[in-house]
MINU-880466 format. One record per residue (C-alpha): residue in one letter; x, y, z. Coordinates in pm, whole numbers, plus 50000, padded with zeros to 5 digits. Example, Ala and Ser with C-alpha at 12.3 -4.5 7.8 and 13.67 -1.06 7.14 Angstrom:
# MINU-880466
a512304955050780
s513674989450714
***
This chain:
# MINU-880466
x380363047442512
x380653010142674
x383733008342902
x385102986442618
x385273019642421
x387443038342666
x391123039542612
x393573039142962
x395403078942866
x392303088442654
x391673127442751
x388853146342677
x387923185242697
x384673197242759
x382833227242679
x382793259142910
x380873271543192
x380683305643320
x379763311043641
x377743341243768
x377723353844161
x373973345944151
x374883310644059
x377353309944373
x374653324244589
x371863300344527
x373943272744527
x375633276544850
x372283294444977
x371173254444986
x373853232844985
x377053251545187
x376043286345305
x378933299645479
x379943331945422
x382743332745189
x379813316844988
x376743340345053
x378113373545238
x379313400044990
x380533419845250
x381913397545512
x383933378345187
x385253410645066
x386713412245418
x388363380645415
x391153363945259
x389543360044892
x388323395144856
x384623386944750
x382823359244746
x384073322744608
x382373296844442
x381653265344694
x384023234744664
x381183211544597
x379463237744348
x382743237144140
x382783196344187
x379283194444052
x379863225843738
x383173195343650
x380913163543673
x377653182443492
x380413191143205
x381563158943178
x378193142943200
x377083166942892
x379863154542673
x377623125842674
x380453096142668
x378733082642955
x375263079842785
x372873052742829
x376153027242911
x376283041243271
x374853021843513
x375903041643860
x378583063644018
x380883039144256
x382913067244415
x385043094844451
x388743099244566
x391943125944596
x389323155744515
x391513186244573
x390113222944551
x393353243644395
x392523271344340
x388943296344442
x386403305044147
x384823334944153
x381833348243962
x382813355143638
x385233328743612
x384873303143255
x385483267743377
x386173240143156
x387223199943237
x390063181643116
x388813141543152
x391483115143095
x390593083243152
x393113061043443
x391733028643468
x388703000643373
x388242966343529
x385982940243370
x383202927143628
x380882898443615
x377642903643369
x379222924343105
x379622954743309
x382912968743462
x384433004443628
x385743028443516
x388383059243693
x388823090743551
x390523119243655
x388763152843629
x390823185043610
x389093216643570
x390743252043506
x389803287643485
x390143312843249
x394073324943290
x394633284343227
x394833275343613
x394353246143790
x390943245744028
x389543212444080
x391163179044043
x389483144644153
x388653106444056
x385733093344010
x384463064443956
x381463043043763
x379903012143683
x379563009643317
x378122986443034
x380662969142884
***
């Protein structure tokens, strides 16, 4: 969709994810490997009672859903940013995650392109809030 096609308020749902503790593992393995993250034993010790899916791993699960809605398509240009990105709640393995997208704002720029915000809010299975955060893009208009 151009950024023309985008309505300020328009929400969107995405499909589901479920995420599996070998998905947690590998991901933090590389990208955040502490051990709430990697240690089954040391997380069952510890506040969350087993091991917890990475912030950033349930930021990128959010963005990959979105991105596979395919609204975006070939009008995206390039991500401009990121803002207010609040981890709610922990995911653990097991958990189904799906997005909620609603779009906040789009601005016009030179050379028929322009940005736009929208606010990502992904839940779990019992309906909770996990993730919420902006993000930005340069878009096609």
């Amino acid at each position: 969709m151009k950024l023309d096609e985008f309505t300020i308020g328009q929400v969107f749902e995405t499909k589901e994810h479920t995420l599996t503790k070998e998905d947690i593992i590998r991901f933090a393995s590389e990208f955040d490997p502490q051990y709430m993250h990697v240690d089954e034993e040391k997380a069952s010790e510890g506040r969350f009672n087993g091991i917890i899916a990475s912030g950033m791993h349930t930021l990128a699960i959010s963005f990959k859903l979105w991105v596979e809605e395919e609204r975006y398509g070939d009008d995206v240009i390039a991500g401009t940013g990121m803002k207010n990105l609040t981890f709610i709640k922990p995911v653990y393995p097991g958990d189904i995650l799906y997005t909620k997208v609603k779009v906040l704002k789009k601005r016009k720029l030179k050379n028929n392109t322009g940005i736009l915000t929208v606010e990502l809010v992904t839940f779990n299975r019992k309906e909770e809030k996990v993730f919420k955060g902006e993000l930005s893009a340069l878009m096609k208009c």
